[in-house]
N, C-alpha and C positions, 0 to 999 in steps of 0.2 A: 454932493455925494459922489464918490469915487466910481466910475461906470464899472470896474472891475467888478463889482460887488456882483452887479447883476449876471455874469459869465456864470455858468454852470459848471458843477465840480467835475472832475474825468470820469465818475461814478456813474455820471445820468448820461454822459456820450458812449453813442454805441460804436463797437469796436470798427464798423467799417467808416464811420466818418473818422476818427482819430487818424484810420490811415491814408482819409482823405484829405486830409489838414496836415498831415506828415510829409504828403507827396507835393502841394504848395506850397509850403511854407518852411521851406528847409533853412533859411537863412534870412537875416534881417532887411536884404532887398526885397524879396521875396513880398515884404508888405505893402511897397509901393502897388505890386500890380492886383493890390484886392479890391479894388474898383470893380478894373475890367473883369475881376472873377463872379464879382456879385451881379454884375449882369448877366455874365452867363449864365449864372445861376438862376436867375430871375427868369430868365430866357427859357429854361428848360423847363420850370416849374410852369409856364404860362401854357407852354408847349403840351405841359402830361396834365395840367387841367381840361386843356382843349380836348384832349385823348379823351380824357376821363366823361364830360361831358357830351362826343358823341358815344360813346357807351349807354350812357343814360338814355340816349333819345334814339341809340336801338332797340333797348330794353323796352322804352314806351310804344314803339311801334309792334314790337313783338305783344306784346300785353294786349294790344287792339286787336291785333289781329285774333290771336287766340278767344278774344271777349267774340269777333264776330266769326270764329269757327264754331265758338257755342253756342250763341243763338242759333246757327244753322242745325245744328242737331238736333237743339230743342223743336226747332219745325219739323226734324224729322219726324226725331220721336214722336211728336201730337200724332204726324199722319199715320204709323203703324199702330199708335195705340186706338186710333179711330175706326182702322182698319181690323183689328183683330175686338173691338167689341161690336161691331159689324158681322163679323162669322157668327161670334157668341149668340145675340140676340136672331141670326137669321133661320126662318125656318126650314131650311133648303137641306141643313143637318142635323132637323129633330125627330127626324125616324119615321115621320108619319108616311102615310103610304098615298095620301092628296097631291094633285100632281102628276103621279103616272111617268113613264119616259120623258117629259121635258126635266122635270125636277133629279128625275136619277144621272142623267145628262149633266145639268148644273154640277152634281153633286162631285162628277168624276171632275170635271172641268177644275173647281177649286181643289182638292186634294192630288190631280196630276200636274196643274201648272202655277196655278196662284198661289198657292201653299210653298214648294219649293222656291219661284218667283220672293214670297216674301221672307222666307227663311235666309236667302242668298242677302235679301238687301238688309237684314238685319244685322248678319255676318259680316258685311261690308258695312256699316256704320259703326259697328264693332271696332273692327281693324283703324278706322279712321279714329275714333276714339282716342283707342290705345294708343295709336302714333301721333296725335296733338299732347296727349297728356306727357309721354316719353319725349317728344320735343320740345315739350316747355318747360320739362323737368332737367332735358340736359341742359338746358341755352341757360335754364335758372343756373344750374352748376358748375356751365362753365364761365357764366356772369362773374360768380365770387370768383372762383378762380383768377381769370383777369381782373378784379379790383383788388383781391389778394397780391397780384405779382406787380401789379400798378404803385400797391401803396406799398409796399415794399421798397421800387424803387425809388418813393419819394422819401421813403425813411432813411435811405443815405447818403440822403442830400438835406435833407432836414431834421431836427429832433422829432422824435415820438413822442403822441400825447401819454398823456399821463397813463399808469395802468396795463400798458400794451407794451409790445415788443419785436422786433422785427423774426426773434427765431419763431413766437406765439403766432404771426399771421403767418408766416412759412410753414408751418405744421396743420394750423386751418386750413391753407391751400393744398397740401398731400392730402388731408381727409379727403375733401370737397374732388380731388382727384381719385383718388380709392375709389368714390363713391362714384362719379362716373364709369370709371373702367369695370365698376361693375354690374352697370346699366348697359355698358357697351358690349361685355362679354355675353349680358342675357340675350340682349337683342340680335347677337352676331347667328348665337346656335339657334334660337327662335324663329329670326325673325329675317331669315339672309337675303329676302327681296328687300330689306332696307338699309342694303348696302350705300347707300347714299347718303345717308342720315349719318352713319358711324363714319363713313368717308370726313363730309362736312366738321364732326365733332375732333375727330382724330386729328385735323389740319388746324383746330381753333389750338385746343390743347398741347401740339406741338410747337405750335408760338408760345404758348406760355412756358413750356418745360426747357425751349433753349434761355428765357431768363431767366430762369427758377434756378436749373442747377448750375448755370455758374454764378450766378450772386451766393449759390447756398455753398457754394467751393471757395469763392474768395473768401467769406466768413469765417471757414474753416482752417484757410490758412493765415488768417488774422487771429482768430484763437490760439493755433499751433506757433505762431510764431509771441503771442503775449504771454507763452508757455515755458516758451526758451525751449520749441524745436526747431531745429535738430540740435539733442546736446552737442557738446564738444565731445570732439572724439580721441584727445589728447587725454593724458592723466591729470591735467591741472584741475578738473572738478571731481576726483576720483573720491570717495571713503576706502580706510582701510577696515574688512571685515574680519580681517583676523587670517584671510585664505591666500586671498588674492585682491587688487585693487579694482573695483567695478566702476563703471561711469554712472552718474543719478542719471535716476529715469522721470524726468519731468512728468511723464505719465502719475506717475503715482506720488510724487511731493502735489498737484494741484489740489487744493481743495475749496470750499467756500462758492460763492457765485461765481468764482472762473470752473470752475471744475461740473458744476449746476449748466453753463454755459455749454462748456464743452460738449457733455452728454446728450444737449437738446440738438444740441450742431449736429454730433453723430448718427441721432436718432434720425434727422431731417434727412443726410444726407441716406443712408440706410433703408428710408424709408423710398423717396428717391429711388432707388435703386430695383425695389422691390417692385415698386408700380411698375417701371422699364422693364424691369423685367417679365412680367404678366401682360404688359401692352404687344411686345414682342410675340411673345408666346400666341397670343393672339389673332396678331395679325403674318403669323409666318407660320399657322395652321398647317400643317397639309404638305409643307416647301420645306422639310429635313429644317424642322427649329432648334432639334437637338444641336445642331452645328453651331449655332448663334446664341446659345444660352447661356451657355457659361462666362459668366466676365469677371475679370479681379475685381475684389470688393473697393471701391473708390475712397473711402475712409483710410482704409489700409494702405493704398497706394499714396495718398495724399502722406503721409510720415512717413513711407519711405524716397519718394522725389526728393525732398531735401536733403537726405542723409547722403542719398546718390550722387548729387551734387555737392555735397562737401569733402567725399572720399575721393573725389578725381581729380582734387589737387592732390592727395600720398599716391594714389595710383600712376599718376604721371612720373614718378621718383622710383616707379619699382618695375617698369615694363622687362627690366633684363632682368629681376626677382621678384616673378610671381608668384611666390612662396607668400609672401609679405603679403599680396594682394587677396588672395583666397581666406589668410589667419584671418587680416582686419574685419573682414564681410562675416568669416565666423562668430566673431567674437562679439561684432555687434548685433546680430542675428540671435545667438543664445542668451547676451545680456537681455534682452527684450521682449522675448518669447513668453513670458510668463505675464507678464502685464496686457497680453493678449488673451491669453486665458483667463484671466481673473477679473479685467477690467472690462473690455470691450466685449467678450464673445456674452458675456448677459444682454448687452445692446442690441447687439445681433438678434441674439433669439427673443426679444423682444419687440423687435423691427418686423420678426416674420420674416427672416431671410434665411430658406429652408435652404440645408446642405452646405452651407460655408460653415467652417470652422476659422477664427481670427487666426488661432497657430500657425496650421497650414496657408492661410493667403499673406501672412507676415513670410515666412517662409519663403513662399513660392514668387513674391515680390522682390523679396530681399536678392534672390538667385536672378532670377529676370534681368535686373541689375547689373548684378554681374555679368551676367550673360552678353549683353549688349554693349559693354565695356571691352567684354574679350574680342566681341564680334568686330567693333568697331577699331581699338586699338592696340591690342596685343598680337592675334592671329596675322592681320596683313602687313607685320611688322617681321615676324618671321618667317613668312611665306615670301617676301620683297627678299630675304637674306639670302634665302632658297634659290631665288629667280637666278642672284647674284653670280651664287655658285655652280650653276649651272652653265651661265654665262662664262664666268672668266673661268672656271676650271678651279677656282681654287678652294679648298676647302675650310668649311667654316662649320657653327655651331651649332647652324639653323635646324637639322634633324634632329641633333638631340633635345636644342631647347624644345619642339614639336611633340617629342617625347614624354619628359618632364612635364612639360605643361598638360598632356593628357593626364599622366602620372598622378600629377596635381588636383585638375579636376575629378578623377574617380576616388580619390582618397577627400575630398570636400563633396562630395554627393553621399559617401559612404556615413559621414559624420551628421550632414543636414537630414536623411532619411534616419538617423537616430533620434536627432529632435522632434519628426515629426512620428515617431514609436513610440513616444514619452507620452504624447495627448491620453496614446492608451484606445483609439480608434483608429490606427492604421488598417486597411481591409490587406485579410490573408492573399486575396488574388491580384495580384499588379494590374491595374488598369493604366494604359500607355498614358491615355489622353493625362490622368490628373498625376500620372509618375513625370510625365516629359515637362510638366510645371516646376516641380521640384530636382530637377537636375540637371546643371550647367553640358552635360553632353548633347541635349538637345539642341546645341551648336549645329551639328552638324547634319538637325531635321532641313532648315535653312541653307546649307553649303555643302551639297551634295560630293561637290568639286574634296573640299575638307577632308570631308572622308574618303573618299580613292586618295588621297594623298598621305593621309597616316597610316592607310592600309597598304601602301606601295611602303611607307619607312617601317611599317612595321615588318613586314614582308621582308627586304632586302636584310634589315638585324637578322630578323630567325635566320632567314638564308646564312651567313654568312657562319652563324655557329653551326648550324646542321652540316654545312659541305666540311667544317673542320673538322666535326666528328667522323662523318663519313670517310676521311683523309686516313683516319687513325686504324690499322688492322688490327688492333685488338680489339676493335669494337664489334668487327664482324666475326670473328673465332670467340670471343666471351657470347653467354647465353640471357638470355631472361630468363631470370628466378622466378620461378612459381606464374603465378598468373596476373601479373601487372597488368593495370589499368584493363582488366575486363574480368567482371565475373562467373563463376565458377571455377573446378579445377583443371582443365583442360592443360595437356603440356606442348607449348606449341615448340616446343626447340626452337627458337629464334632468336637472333644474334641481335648485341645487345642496340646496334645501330636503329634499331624498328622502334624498338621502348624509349629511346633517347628522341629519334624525330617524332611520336607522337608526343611526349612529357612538353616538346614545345610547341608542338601545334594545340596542346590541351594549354598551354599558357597564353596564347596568342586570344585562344577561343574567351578564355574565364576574361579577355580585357574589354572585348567588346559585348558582355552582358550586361554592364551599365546605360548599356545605349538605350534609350524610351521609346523606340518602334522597332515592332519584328522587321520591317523591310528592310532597315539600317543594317540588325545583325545579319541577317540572311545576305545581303550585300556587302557585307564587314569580311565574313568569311567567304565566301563566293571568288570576293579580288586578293586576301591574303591568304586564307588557309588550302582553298585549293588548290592553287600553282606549289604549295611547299609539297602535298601529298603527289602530285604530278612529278613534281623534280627528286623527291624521293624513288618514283616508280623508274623513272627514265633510268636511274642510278640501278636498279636493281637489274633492269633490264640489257644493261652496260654489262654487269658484273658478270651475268647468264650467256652473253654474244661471244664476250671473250673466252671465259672457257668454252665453248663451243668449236669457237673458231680455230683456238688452239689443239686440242685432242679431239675434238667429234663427241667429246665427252666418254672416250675408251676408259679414261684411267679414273683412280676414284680421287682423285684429288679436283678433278672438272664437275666430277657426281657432287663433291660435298659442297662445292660453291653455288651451285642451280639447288641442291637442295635447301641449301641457304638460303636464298633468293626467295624459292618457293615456301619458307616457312616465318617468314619477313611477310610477305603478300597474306598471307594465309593470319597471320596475326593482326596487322593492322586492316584487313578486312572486319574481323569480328570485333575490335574496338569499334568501330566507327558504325557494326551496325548494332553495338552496346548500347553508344550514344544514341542513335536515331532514336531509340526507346525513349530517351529521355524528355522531359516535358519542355524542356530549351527548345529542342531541334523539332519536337513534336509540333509546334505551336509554328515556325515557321511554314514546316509541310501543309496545313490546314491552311494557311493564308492563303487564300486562292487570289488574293489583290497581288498578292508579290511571286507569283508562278513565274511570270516572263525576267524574273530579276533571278527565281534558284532556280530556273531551266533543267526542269524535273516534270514527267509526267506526271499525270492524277494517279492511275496505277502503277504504284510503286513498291507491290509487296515482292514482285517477284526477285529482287534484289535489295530486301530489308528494308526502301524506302526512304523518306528522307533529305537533308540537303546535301548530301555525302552520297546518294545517288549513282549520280555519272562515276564518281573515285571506285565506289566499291564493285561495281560494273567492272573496270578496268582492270581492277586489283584481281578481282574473281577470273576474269578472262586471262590473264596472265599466268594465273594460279594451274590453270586448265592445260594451258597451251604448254608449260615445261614441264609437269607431271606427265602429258601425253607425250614429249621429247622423250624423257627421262625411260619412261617404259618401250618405247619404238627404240632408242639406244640400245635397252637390255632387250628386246626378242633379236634385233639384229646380229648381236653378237651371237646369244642362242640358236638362231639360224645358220651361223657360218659356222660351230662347232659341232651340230648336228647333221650337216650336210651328206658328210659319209653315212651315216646310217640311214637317214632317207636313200640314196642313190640304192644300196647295197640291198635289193633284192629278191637274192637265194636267199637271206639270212631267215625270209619266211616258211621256207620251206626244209628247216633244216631243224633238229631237236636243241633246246636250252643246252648251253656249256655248260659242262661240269662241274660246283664249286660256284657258279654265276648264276644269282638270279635276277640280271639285268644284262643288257648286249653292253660287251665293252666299248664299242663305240659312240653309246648313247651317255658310258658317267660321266667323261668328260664336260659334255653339253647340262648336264644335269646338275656336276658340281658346279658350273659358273655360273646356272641359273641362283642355285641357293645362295651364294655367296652373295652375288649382285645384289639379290630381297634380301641376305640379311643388313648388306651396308645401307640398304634405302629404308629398315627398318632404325637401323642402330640413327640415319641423319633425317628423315623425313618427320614430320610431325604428324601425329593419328592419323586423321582423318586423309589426309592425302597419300600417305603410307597406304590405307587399304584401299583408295581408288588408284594407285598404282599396280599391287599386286591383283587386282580383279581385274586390270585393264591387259596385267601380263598375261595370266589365268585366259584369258581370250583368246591373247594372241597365239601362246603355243597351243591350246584348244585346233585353233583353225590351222596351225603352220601342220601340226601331226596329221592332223586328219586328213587335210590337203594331201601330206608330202608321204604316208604310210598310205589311206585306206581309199588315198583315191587314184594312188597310182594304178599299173597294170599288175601291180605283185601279183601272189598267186600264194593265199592262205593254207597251207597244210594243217594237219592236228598240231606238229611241234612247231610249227608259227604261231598257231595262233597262242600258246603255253607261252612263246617265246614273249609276244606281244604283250599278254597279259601283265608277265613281270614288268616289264619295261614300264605300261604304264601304273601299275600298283606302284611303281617308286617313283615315278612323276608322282603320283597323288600326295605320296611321302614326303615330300619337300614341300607340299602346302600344306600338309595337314597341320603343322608347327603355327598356320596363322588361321583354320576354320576347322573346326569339328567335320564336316561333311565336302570334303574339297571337290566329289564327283559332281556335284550341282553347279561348280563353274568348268567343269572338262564335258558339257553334256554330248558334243558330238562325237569325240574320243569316247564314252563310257559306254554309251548307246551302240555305236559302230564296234566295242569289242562285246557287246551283248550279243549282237549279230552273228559273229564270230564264233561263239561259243553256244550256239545254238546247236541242236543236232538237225541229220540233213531231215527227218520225217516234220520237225518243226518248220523249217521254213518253207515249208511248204502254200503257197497261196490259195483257197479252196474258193469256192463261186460267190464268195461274199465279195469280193474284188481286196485290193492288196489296200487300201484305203482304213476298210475297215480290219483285214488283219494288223496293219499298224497300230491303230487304234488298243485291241486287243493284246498287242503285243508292249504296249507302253512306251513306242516308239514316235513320241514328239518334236524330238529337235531336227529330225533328216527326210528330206525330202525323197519321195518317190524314186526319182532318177541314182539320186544317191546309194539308197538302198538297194536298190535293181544293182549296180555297181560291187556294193561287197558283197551280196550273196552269188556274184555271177565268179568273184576270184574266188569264193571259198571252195577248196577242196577237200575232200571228204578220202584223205588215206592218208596212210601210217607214216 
């Protein structure tokens, strides 16, 4: 009879000994040394008998033991049930009243000591109880357990008897484990002085689970590789559907008992995953578990390792085109995706594996991938180019390819977070943790270094276009239209160089909102976008020194370039404190982990708030500082053409000119003042246009009052007419910018109120001069002041 007969078909061998028998027996020498194999094998089997049988003869000793824990209770029990129909029958508590004081004595004696006394010890044979029975119930559970992972590994070393199956006792042993972890979880919250006991079980069980999952992983990738994964990823196994050429998805051609097989593989491992996961959870109670719970799904992972490793042979062919490396990982990513949803994610939620979705951990696998690819050999390839250039001086490609390759990656995150839009349960609000899964920029959560480096090349680009605009003077003489990049309609007059340097710091900003931690962007910008709003300031501040330096700012050609200046500062302030509104910049400010990285107080309304902060601080204080020049320039000049009529006197004591109802020497002063407010209206923008003219409004306020009503003049009746006009046409030149222009001249209006008082009015009476002010609605001047002009005022013709 030919021996072959009796060999078993490949049907009845299970897939891990074929690839036991694959890794021996590769070639026809290979049979020479089946001797020395079959004693090893002999060997090993004698070995896990041995194992096997001191099992047993723990099990028996355990059994004894337990058999004389219970006798010991059974003597308990007798003696309290002996004791408790002992009370019953005694007369001590039948109410009679035989006895006297020693019996009421008795009486108290059992119900304050003996009573509790035996209550406690019932309580305590209780507890004992409970924890023989829980300990004979885990050691029973985790007996099978180890004769489950036992006979397992004799099953792949020997055939299985008839009937059974190696994935069939791998799925008994996760029940029999489920079933402990939930013995283990009761007793943890119940029963936490038997810390020792879940101790003890926990170290039995974690010897089994380090054989358990990776026998149940090589299985799986004996399956995925009897499957023909990982396809090829060439066209040679391609269908034409009529669109485009697809790669078969071995996923879904399997069917029959491989496909029966595979299922139960997934479900084991799955299942697996889920007890880990709950045993975790468990045992890191209390110690931020949140942090440790999440893990890629091991099924998942399992079919993409191979794919990883077949793509790093094209990937090695395309490090100077990365373009090629991002499609490939696309394309096998989207070919796949749906055999996830269709196939697998039923297993999932059948496994009880709450909050994974297959899409998303195919997904987020796939990118990982990649990720570690770039991390390892693309980035220090053109960082190495970088060093180079730095080195010898000469220039090379290394920043742009740095570029591009960013480029790259936010245009492939853009595309993967569409696939994962598609499930149709993407959540409205970005959570970091499961976004920085799904997107290759979380490169740079790891390589901190990475990032100050593309924000240094990002930075120097902008740079280098902002300073050419800035270069160009028709940027500064053209205007901003309308109300760019901020809403509402406000006209800021601002030249067009402010709208140009923000359109690219709003470009620099939109690059790093792909990034999957607020600390990153708030860092992103911090080392690039800040210094551009700085070297734009420095610039404005250049522009403002100069004219300064050259006229004093006399002529209106120095006015309109500080006006400029100021309405550049004045615009790109109210952008930036547009944005802080925004939920981008909002979400950094609230970060309080990443404070010391946007070096920004907690109170930060007083200057809009925000990461933009310190800039708009500076922008504001600059804004301040040359609208207060700009107005100190215009009283100064107002001052030096008003001189002569301050000095001049008599002119108080003398009747209005003829045909004049203003002192000639005062229009001059007067026209320069109007002219000045109107060139600062015609170049200034609103808002600091009227905190210029209130600020003027002040000053010649106090220069008049000063230089008229506090000298020693000497007010006649046709002074004080004279004075009157003079300032009725001061007030005339503001009225053009306020309905009521006496409420900013209040010491001038008040002091010619004085003035024109008659002499029996200012009279002081015993109420004290205090309250005749009062009375008199004399608030802006002080005591000494007014003692002052009613002492010049004279009272004749």
């Amino acid at each position: 009879m030919d021996p072959r007969n009796n060999l078993p078909s490949l049907s009845e061998i299970s897939p891990s000994l074929l690839s036991f028998l694959s890794d021996h027996f590769q070639n026809r020498g290979d049979l020479l040394k089946a001797p020395d194999l079959v004693s090893e094998l002999q060997k090993q089997c004698s070995d896990l008998d041995h194992n096997l049988n001191d099992l047993n003869h723990k099990l028996e000793k355990s059994i004894v033991s337990f058999a004389s824990h219970s006798e010991q209770l059974g003597s308990l029990f007798n003696v309290i049930n002996l004791k408790l129909n002992h009370l019953q029958s005694s007369d001590f508590l039948s109410g009679s009243s035989t006895g006297g004081e020693e019996d009421s004595g008795r009486v108290k004696h059992i119900l304050g000591e003996e009573l509790p006394a035996l209550a406690k010890e019932v309580a305590r044979v209780e507890t004992v109880r409970s924890y023989a029975e829980t300990a004979l119930k885990l050691d029973t559970l985790v007996g099978d357990i180890e004769d489950a992972v036992s006979s397992t590994m004799t099953r792949n070393l020997r055939k299985s008897p008839p009937g059974t199956s190696s994935e069939e006792t791998r799925l008994l042993a996760i029940k029999s484990l489920k079933l402990t972890e939930d013995i283990l979880s009761s007793v943890a919250k119940s029963r936490p002085q038997w810390r020792r006991l879940v101790h003890a079980v926990d170290h039995r069980v974690d010897r089994a689970l380090a054989v358990l999952r990776p026998q149940a992983i090589a299985d799986h990738r004996s399956l995925l590789a009897s499957l023909g994964w990982p396809p090829t990823l060439s066209n040679s196994k391609s269908v034409n559907t009529g669109k485009s050429s697809v790669v078969l998805n071995p996923l879904f051609t399997m069917h029959g008992d491989l496909k029966n097989q595979y299922c139960e593989n997934f479900l084991a491992l799955c299942g697996l995953q889920e007890l880990q996961s709950r045993r975790k959870s468990r045992q890191l109670e209390g110690h931020y578990h949140e942090v440790a719970m999440r893990h890629p799904l091991w099924a998942i992972e399992e079919l993409v390792n191979p794919i990883s490793l077949a793509s790093e042979h094209h990937f090695k062919k395309w490090v100077e085109k990365p373009e090629f490396i991002f499609a490939l990982v696309y394309k096998i990513t989207r070919d796949f995706v749906d055999s996830m949803d269709e196939l697998l994610q039923p297993l999932v939620d059948e496994a009880r594996l709450v909050g994974y979705s297959c899409r998303e951990e195919w997904i987020s696998a796939m990118v990982t991938s990649l990720l570690m690819y770039l991390a390892k050999d693309v980035f220090p390839v053109y960082i190495d180019q970088l060093d180079e250039e730095s080195v010898n001086g000469v220039p090379s490609q290394a920043r742009f390819s740095i570029m591009h390759l960013v480029d790259l990656m936010i245009s492939f995150d853009k595309r993967v977070q569409s696939l994962v839009a598609d499930s149709g349960v993407l959540n409205s609000i970005r959570d970091d943790e499961s976004f920085r899964r799904i997107s290759t920029m979380s490169i740079f959560c790891d390589r901190p270094d990475w990032l100050e480096l593309w924000a240094e090349i990002e930075l120097g680009d902008t740079m280098r276009k902002v300073r050419l605009e800035m270069g160009d003077e028709r940027n500064w003489k053209s205007k901003v239209q309308g109300a760019l990049l901020v809403s509402g309609s406000e006209s800021y007059k601002s030249p067009a160089i402010a709208a140009a340097t923000l359109c690219h710091l709003s470009a620099m900003i939109d690059r790093c909102r792909p990034l999957p931690s607020i600390s990153l962007r708030a860092r992103f910008i911090r080392l690039a976008c800040a210094p551009l709003l700085r070297e734009f300031l420095d610039c404005l501040l250049q522009k403002c020194q100069e004219a300064e330096g050259l006229t004093a700012l006399a002529d209106d050609d120095g006015l309109i370039k500080v006006t400029n200046s100021v309405n550049a500062a004045r615009y790109c302030e109210s952008v930036m404190k547009d944005w802080c509104d925004d939920l981008f910049f909002l979400e950094m400010t609230l970060d309080q982990g990443d404070e010391a990285i946007i070096g920004v107080d907690e109170d930060t309304s007083g200057l809009g708030g925000g990461i933009f902060n310190e800039e708009i601080g500076k922008f504001e204080e600059f804004r301040k500082d040359w609208t207060e020049k700009i107005s100190t320039v215009v009283l100064r000049g107002f001052d030096a053409r008003c001189r002569e009529y301050i000095k001049n006197k008599k002119q108080w004591q003398e009747k209005e000119e003829e045909g004049w109802n203003v002192s000639k020497l005062f229009v001059g002063a007067l026209d320069y003042l109007q002219g000045k407010i109107s060139k600062l209206e015609e170049g200034l923008n609103e808002i600091d246009f009227i905190v210029a003219w209130r600020s003027l409004a002040t000053g010649v306020d106090h220069l008049v009052f000063n230089g008229v009503l506090m000298s020693k003049a000497k007010f006649y009746n046709g002074g004080v007419e004279r004075f009157g006009g003079d300032v009725e046409v001061l007030l005339g030149v503001f009225r053009a910018w306020c309905l009521r222009p006496e409420g900013f001249f209040p010491k001038v209006s008040e002091g010619l109120k004085l003035l024109k008082m008659k002499e029996d009015q200012l009279e002081v009476g015993t109420e004290g001069i205090e309250r005749w002010l009062k009375e008199k609605q004399i608030r802006h001047l002080g005591v000494r002041e007014v003692e002052r002009i009613v002492k010049n005022r004279i009272f004749k013709s």
